[in-house]
C-alpha positions as CSV (number, residue, x, y, z in Angstrom):
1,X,19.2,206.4,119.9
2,X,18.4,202.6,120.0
3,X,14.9,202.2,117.5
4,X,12.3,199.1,118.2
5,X,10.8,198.4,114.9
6,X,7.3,196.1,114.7
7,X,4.5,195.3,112.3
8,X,6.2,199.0,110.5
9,X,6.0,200.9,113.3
10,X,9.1,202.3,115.5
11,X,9.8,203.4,119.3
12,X,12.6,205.1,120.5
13,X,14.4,203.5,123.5
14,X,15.5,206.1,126.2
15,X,18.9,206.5,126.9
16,X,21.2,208.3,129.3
17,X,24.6,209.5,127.7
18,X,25.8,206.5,125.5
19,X,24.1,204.1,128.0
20,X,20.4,202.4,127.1
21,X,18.0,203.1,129.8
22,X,16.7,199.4,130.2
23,X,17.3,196.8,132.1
24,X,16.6,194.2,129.0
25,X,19.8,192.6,128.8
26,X,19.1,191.5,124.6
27,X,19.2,195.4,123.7
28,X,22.1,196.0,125.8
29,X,23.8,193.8,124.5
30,X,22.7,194.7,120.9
31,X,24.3,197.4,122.0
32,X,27.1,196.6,123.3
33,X,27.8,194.0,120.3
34,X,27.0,197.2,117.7
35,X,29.3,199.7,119.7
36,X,27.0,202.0,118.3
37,X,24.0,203.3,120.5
38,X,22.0,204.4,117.2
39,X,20.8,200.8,116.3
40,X,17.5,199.3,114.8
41,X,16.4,196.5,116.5
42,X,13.3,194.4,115.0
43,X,10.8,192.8,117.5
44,X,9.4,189.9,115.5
45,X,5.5,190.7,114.4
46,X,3.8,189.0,116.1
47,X,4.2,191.0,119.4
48,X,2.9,193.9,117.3
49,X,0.0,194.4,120.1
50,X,1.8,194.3,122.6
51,X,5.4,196.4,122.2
52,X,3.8,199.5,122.5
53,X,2.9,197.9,126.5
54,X,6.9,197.7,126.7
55,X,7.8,200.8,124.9
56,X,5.7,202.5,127.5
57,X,6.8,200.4,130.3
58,X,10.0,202.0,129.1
59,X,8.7,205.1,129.6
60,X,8.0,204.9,133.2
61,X,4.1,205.0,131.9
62,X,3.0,201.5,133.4
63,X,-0.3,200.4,131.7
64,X,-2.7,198.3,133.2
65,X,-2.8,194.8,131.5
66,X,-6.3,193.2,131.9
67,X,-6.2,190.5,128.9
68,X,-5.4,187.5,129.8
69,X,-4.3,186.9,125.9
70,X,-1.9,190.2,125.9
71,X,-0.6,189.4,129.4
72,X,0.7,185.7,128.0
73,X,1.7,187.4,125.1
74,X,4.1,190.0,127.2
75,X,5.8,187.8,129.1
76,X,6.6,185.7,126.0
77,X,7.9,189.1,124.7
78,X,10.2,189.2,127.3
79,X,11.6,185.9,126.8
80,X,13.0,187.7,123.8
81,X,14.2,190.5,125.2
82,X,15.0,189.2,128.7
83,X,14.3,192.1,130.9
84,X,13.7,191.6,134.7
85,X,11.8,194.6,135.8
86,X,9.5,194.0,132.7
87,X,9.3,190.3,134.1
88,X,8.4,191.6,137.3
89,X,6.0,193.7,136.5
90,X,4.1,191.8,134.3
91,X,3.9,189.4,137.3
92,X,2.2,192.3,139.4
93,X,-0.4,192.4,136.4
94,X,-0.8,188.9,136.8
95,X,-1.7,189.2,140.6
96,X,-3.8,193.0,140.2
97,X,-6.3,190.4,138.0
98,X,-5.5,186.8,139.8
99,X,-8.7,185.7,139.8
100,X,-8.7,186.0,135.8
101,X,-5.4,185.3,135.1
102,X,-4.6,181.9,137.2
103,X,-5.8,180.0,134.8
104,X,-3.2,181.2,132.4
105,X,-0.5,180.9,134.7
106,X,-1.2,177.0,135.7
107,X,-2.2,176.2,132.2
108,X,-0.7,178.6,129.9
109,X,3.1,178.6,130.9
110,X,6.0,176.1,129.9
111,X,8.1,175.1,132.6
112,X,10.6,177.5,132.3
113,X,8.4,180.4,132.3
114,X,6.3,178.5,135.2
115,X,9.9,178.2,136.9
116,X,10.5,181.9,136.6
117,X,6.9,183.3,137.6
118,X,6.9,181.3,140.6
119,X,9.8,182.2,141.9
120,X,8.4,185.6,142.5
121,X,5.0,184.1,144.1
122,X,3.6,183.7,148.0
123,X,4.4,180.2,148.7
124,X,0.6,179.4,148.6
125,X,0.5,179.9,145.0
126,X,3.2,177.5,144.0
127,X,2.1,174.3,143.2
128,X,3.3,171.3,145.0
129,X,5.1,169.9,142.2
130,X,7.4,173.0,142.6
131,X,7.5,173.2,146.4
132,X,8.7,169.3,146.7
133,X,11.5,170.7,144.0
134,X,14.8,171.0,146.2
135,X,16.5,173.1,143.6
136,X,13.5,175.3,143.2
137,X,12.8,175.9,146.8
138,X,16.6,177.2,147.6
């Protein structure tokens, strides 16, 4: 069974078979790489408070995020472990709070993670800058 470790603490990843039930494609292909499913896989520490959020997500247990601080700090966790439906829902967390969390999202993010929120927006939330983008907008 795959192991997250972080800040000493350690979550087991489900798994179905010999197959790692997540869709993060960095632990599949940890893996993968491994041919073993019984790996440790270190998360660096400081996304200590906020693994547990993905363990659980994991889990099927989807936690409310309401800090603007933790949400920034879970999708930046996922640009580590690249994993879509985590991506995903942390933009639904984003949008349950929107009136709190905007100013994180147009502030806050780098391009790339700008790119990749907004591409999962209402057109009226992306900014012009993005909608006059002919790449972004195909």
């Amino acid at each position: 069974m795959p192991v997250i470790t972080c800040c000493n603490k350690q979550f087991n990843i489900p798994y179905i078979g010999d197959t790692v039930d997540t869709s993060s494609l960095y632990i599949k292909d940890l893996v993968e790489l491994s041919g073993d499913v019984n790996i440790t896989i270190t998360v660096p520490d400081k996304y200590c408070t906020v693994i547990d959020t993905y363990v659980e997500f994991l889990l099927s247990n989807q936690v409310p995020i309401t800090s603007r601080e933790r949400l920034f700090l879970c999708f930046q966790l996922n640009t580590l472990l690249i994993d879509e439906d985590y991506f995903k829902y942390c933009v639904q967390q984003t949008f349950n709070n929107w009136s709190y969390m905007c100013n994180m999202v147009y502030n806050d993010f780098n391009d790339d993670l700008g790119w990749s929120f907004f591409v999962y927006c209402p057109h009226d939330f992306i900014p012009k800058y993005l909608l006059n983008n002919n790449t972004f907008m195909k």
